[in-house]
C-alpha positions in Angstrom: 0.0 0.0 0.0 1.2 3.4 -0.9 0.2 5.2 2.4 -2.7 7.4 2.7 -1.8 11.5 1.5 -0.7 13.8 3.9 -3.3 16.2 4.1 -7.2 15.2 3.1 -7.3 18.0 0.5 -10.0 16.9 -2.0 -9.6 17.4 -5.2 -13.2 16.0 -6.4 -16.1 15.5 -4.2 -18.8 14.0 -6.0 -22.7 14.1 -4.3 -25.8 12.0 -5.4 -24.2 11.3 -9.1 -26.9 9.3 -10.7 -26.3 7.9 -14.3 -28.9 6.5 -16.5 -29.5 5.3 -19.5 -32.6 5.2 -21.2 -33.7 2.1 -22.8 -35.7 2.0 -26.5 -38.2 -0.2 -27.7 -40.4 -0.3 -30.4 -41.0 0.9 -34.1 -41.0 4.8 -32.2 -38.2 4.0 -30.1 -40.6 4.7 -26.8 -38.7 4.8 -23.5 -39.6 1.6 -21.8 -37.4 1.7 -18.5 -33.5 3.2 -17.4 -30.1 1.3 -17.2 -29.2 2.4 -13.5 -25.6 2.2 -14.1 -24.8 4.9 -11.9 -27.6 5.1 -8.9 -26.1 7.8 -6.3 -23.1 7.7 -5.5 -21.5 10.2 -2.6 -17.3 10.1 -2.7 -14.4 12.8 -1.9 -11.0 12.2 -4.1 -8.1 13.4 -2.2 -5.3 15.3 -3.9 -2.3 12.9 -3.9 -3.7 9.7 -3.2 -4.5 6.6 -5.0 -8.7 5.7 -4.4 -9.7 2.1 -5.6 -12.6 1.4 -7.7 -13.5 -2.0 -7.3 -16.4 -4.6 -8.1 -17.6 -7.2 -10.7 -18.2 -6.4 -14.1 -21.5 -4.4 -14.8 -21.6 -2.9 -11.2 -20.7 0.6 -12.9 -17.2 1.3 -12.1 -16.6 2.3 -15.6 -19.3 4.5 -16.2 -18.1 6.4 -13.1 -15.0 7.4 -14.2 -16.5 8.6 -17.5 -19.1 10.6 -15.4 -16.2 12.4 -13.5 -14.9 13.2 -16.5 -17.5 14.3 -18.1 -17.3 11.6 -21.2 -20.4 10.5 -19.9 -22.8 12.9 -18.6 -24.2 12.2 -15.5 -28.1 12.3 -15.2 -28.1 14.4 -11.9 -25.7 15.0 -8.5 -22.9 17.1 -8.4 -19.1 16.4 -9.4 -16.9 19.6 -8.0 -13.8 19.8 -9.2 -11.1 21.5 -6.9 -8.1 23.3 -8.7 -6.5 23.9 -5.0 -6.4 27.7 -5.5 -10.0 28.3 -4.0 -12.0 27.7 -7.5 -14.5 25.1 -7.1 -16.6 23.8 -10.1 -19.2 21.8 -10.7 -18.5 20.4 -14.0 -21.9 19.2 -14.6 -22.9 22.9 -15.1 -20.1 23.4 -17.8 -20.6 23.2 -21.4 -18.6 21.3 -24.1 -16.5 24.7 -24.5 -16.7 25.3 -21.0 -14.9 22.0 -19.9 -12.4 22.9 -22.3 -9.3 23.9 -19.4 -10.3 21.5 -17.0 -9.8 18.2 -19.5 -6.3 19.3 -19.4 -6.5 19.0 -15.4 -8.2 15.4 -15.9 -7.0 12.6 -17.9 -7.9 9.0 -18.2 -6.1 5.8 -19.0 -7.8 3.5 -21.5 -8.2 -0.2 -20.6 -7.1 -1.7 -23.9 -4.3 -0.8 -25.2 -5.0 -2.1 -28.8 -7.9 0.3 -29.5 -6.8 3.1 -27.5 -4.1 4.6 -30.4 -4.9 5.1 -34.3 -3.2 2.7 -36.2 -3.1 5.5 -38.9 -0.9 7.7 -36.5 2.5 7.7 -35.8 3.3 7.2 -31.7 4.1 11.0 -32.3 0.9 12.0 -33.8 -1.1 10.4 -31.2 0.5 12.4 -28.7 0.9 15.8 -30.4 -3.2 16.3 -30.5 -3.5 17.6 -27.1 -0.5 19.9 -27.1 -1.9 21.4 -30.2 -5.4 21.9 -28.5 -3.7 23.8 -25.7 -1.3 26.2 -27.6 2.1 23.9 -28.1 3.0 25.0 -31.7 5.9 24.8 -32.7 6.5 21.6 -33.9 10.1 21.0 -32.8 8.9 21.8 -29.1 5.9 19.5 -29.4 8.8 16.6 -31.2 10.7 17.4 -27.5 8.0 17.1 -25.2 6.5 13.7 -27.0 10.3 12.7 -26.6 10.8 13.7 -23.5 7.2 11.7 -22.4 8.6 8.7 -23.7 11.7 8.6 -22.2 9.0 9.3 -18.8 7.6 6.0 -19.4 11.3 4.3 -20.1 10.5 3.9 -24.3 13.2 5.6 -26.2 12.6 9.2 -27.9 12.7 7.7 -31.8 9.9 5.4 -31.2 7.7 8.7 -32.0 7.9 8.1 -35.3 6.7 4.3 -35.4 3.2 2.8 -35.7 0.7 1.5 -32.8 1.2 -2.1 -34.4 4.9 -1.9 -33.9 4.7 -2.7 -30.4 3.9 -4.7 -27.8 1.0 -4.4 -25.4 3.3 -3.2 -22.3 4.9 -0.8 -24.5 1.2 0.5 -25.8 -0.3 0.9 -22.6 2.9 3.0 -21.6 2.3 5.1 -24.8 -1.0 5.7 -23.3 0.0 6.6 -20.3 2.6 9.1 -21.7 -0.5 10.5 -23.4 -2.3 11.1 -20.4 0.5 12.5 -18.7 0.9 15.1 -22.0 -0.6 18.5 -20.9 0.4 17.8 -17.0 -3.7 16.6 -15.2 -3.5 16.5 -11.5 -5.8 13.8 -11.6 -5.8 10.2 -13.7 -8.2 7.9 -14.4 -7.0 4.4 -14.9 -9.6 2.0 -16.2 -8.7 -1.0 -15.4 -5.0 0.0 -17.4 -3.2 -3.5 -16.9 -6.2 -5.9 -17.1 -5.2 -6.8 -21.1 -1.6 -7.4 -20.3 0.6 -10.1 -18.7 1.5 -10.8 -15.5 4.6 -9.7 -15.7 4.3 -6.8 -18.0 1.5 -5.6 -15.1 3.9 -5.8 -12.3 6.0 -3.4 -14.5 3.3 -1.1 -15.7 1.8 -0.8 -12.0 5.7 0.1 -10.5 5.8 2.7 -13.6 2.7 4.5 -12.3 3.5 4.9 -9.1 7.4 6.0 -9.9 5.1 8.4 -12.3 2.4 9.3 -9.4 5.8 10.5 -7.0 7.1 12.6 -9.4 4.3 14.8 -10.7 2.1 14.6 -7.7 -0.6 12.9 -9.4 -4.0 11.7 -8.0 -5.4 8.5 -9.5 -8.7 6.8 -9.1 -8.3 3.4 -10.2 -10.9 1.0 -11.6 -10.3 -2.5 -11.2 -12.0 -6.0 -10.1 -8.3 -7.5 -9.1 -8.8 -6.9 -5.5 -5.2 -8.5 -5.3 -4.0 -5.1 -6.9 -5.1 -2.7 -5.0 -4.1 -4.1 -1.5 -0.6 -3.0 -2.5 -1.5 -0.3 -4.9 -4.4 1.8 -3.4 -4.6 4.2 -0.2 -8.6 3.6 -0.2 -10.4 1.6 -1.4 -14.6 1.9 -3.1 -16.5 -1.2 -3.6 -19.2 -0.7 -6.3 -22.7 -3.1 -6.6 -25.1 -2.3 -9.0 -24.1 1.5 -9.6 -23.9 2.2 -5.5 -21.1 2.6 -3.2 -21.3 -0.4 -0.4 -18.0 -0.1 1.2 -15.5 2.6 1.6 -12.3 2.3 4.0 -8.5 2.7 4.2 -7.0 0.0 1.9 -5.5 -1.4 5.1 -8.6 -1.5 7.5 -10.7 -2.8 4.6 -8.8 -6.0 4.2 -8.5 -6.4 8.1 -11.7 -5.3 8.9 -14.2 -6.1 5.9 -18.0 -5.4 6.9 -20.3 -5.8 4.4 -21.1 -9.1 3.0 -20.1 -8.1 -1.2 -16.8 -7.4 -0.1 -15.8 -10.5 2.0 -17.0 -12.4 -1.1 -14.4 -10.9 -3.6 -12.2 -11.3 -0.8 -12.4 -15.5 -0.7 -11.6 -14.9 -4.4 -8.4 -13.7 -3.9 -5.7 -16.8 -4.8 -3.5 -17.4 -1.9 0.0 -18.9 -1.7 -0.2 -19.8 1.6 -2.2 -22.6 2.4 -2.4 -22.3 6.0 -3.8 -18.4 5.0 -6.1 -19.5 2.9 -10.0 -19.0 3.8 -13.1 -20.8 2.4 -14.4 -19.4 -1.0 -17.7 -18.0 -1.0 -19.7 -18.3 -3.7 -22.2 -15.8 -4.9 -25.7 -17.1 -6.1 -26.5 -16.1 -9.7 -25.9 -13.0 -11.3 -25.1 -9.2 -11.0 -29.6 -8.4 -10.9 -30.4 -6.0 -13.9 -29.6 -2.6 -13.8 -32.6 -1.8 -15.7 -35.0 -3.5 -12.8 -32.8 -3.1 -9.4 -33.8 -5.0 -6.4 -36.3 -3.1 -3.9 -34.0 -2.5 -0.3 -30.5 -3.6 -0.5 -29.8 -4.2 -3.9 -27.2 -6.7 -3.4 -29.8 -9.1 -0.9 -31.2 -11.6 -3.6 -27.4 -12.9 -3.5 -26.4 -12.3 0.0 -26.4 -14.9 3.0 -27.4 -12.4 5.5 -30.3 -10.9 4.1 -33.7 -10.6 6.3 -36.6 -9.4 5.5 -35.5 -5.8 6.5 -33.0 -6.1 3.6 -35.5 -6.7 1.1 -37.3 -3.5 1.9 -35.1 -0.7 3.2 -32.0 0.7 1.5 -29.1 0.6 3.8 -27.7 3.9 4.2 -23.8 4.5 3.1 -23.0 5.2 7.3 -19.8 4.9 9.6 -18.6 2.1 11.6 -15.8 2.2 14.4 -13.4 5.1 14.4 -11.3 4.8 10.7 -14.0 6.5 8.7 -14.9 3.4 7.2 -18.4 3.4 5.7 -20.4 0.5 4.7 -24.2 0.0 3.2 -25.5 -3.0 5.1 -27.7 -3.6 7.9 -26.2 -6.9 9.3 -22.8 -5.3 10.0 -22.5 -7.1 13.5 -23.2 -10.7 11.6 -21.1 -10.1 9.1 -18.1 -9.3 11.4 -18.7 -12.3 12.9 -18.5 -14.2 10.5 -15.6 -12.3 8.8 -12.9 -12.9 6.1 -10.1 -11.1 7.4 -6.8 -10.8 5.2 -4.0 -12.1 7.1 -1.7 -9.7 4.6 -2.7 -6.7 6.5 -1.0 -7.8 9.6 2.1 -9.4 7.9 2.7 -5.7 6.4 
């Protein structure tokens, strides 16, 4: 784990951010219902640190980071954007022109890194686009700043002038990396950024962003199911079911201290070496429900072992347990920690 920032200085607070998606049907194409794949979600990014975004696929990590960013728009909440001089925006009040200067403050990190260049474009010509938008012109100083972001990410400064099909994966996700890192963001979104790579090559591409995160200052918010990850990686960690927030906690805490039921189960999955550290899997019944039809209460109850009958109709508030600031959405908190899957790994250091 990296550590948790110094000061809690948030450089994004986000409040009831709801994204939907409308779903067609029909010869008219009549709205017939929403994908909820975003359903309110309250979180405050700290400048500097590393926050984990974690969960099955489906459960809306994704859309999230797009909605912060404003790829996707959000249906409704607030995302405030803090540039750490005493200007706070709520970027779902900017237009298209008007989000103009703060793209350049907030990047992202595609998750393939086969479809995330142009094959057309030259390594160089990928990355000279944003330091055109925002006023590099010269094109010898763009042809030293693309070499000098190369040479960031340990590539050489000629490979500028190759094709995306010249290299390997590793070496494409670092070419989007140096992409991100072209107009100097204070904040990154990686989306899931080694899940299409090797093991080893991840290893490498994981040490490069955190060599990367200590010398620019960067915050990251980083999307991911590997739960294995972001144990060493993350300073807190988000667990996301069915567009909400369940659990929220220091990485440490939350793998020593899991409380809601979601989050012990992606825990079992973790592979473990160590056989006398190894706890019993457990198994979720069925699938992630629909977003378009959500569960009434708790939405993750149909699959959970706890569940009573106050489960199925009350939403469990997002609320604080013990004295960490760790949050959790369940009403069986006290069963759960009873029955608890606590990683062994916190207390081994």
């Amino acid at each position: 784990m990296t550590g948790s920032p110094p000061v809690a200085d948030p450089i994004l607070t986000l409040r009831d951010v709801k994204t939907h998606f409308p779903v067609r049907k029909g010869v008219f194409k009549t709205t017939a219902g929403h994908v909820k794949a975003v359903d309110g979600v309250d979180l405050d990014v700290f400048r500097g640190e590393v926050l984990g975004l974690v969960g099955e696929s489906g459960c809306g990590k994704t859309t999230l980071g797009k909605s912060i960013l404003q790829l996707v728009r959000p249906t409704a909440g607030q995302i405030t954007f803090h540039d750490g001089a005493g200007d706070d925006v709520d970027l779902q009040d900017l237009t298209n022109a008007d989000l103009v200067p703060y793209r350049k403050k907030l990047q992202i990190v595609f998750q393939d890194p086969y479809s995330s260049l142009n094959p057309a474009f030259t390594i160089f010509g990928s990355l000279e686009d944003p330091l055109i938008k925002y006023g590099v012109r010269p094109r010898a100083e763009r042809r030293r700043i693309v070499g000098d972001l190369l040479e960031a990410v340990n590539l050489r400064r000629d490979h500028m002038d190759h094709y995306p099909h010249e290299f390997s994966g590793g070496q494409r996700q670092r070419i989007g990396i140096a992409r991100a890192l072209a107009i100097e963001p204070d904040l990154i979104v990686c989306d899931e950024p080694v899940s299409a790579l090797d093991v080893s090559v991840q290893a490498q591409v994981l040490q490069l962003l955190m060599e990367l995160k200590a010398e620019r200052g960067l915050t990251y918010i980083f999307i991911t199911h590997d739960l294995s990850v972001t144990e060493y990686l993350c300073d807190r960690i988000a667990v996301m079911y069915l567009g909400r927030i369940v659990e929220l906690a220091d990485a440490d805490d939350l793998y020593a201290n899991t409380l809601h039921p979601y989050t012990q189960a992606l825990l079992s999955a973790i592979p473990v070496a160590d056989l006398d550290k190894k706890t019993d899997r457990i198994v979720l019944q069925g699938d992630v429900p629909s977003p378009v039809n959500p569960p009434s209460g708790c939405p993750f109850h149909p699959r959970c072992r706890f569940a009573t009958e106050l489960c199925k109709d009350k939403v469990p508030p997002l609320r604080p347990f013990g004295r960490n600031g760790h949050l959790a959405a369940c009403h069986r908190v006290e069963e759960v920690m009873a029955a608890g899957i606590h990683s062994d790994r916190a207390a081994d250091g």
